[in-house]
C-alpha positions in Angstrom: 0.0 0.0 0.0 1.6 3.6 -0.8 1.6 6.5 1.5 -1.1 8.3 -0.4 -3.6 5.0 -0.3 -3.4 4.3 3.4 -6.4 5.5 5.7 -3.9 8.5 7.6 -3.0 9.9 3.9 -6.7 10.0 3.0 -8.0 11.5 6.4 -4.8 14.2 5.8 -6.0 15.2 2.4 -9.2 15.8 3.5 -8.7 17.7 6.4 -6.5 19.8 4.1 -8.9 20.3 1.7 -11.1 21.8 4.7 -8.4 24.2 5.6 -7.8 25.4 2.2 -11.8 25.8 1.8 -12.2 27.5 5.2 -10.1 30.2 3.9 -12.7 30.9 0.9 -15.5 30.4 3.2 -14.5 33.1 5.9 -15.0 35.5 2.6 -18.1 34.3 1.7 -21.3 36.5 1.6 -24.1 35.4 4.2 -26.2 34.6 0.6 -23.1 32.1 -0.7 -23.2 30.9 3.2 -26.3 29.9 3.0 -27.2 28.3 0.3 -24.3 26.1 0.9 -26.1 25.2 4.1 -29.3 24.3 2.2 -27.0 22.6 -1.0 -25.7 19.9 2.1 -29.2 19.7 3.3 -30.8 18.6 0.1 -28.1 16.6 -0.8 -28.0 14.9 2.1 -31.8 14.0 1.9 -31.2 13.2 -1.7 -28.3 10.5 -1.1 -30.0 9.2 1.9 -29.8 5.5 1.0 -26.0 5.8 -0.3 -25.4 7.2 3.3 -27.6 4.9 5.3 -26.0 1.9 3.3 -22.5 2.7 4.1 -23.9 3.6 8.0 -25.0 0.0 8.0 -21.4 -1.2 7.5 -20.3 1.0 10.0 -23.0 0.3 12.2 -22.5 -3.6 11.6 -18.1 -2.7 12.2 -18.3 -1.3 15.3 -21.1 -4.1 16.7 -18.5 -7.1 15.8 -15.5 -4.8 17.4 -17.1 -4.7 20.4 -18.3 -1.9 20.4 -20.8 -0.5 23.8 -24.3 -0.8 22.5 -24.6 3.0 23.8 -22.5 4.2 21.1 -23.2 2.0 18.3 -27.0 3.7 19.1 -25.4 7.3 18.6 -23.6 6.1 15.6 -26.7 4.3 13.7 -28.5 6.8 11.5 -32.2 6.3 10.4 -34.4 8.3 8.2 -35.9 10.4 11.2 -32.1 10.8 12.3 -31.2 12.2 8.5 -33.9 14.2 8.5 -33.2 16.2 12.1 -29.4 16.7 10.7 -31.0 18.4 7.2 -33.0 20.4 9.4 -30.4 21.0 11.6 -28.5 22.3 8.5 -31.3 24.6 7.3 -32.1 25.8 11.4 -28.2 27.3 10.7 -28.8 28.9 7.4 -31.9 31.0 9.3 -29.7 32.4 11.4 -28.4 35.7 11.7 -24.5 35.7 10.5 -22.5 36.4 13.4 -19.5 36.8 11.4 -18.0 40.4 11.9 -19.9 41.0 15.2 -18.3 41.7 18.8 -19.8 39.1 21.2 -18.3 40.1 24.2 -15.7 42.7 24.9 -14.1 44.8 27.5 -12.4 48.2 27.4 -9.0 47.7 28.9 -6.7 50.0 31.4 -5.3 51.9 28.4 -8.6 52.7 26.9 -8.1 50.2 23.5 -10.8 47.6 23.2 -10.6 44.1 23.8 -13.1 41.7 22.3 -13.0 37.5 23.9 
């Protein structure tokens, strides 16, 4: 197996790929935000069995591994359970951007501002 086909490199590449998006995304407009939230959403729902297919190996994995019953519940997805995270997903897209706004903050000794 080469470097670039073993589980590590893949999960690497990925995560990379998120960085490098993450920069684009912190430029987006609330409108580009948002309907990327609703694009996951509906693709989720539309690729439901694909994802509930490869769950069921997962699901069916972590049972022969020994997995606690506990946890195999939170990883098994169902329809219902699909359906809360695409709502979920458009719940986010409703809400005001908080991007640019000052949660919290505190004028310090020397008069500048300090936002945590």
């Amino acid at each position: 197996m080469t470097e670039t086909a073993t589980p590590e490199a893949a999960v690497r590449a990925v995560a990379l790929r998120a960085r490098e998006a993450s920069y684009e995304l912190a430029l987006a407009t609330r409108a580009v935000k948002d309907a990327a939230l609703q694009a996951m959403a509906d693709a989720l729902l539309a690729r439901a069995p694909e994802v509930l297919a490869a769950n069921a190996e997962d699901v069916a994995r972590a049972e022969s591994g020994g997995t606690p019953a506990n946890i195999v519940d939170r990883l098994r997805l169902t329809d219902d359970r699909l359906a809360g995270m695409a709502q979920g997903l458009r719940d986010v897209a409703a809400l005001p951007d908080p991007v640019g706004e000052v949660v919290r903050g505190s004028t310090l000794a020397n008069g500048s501002s300090c936002a945590s």
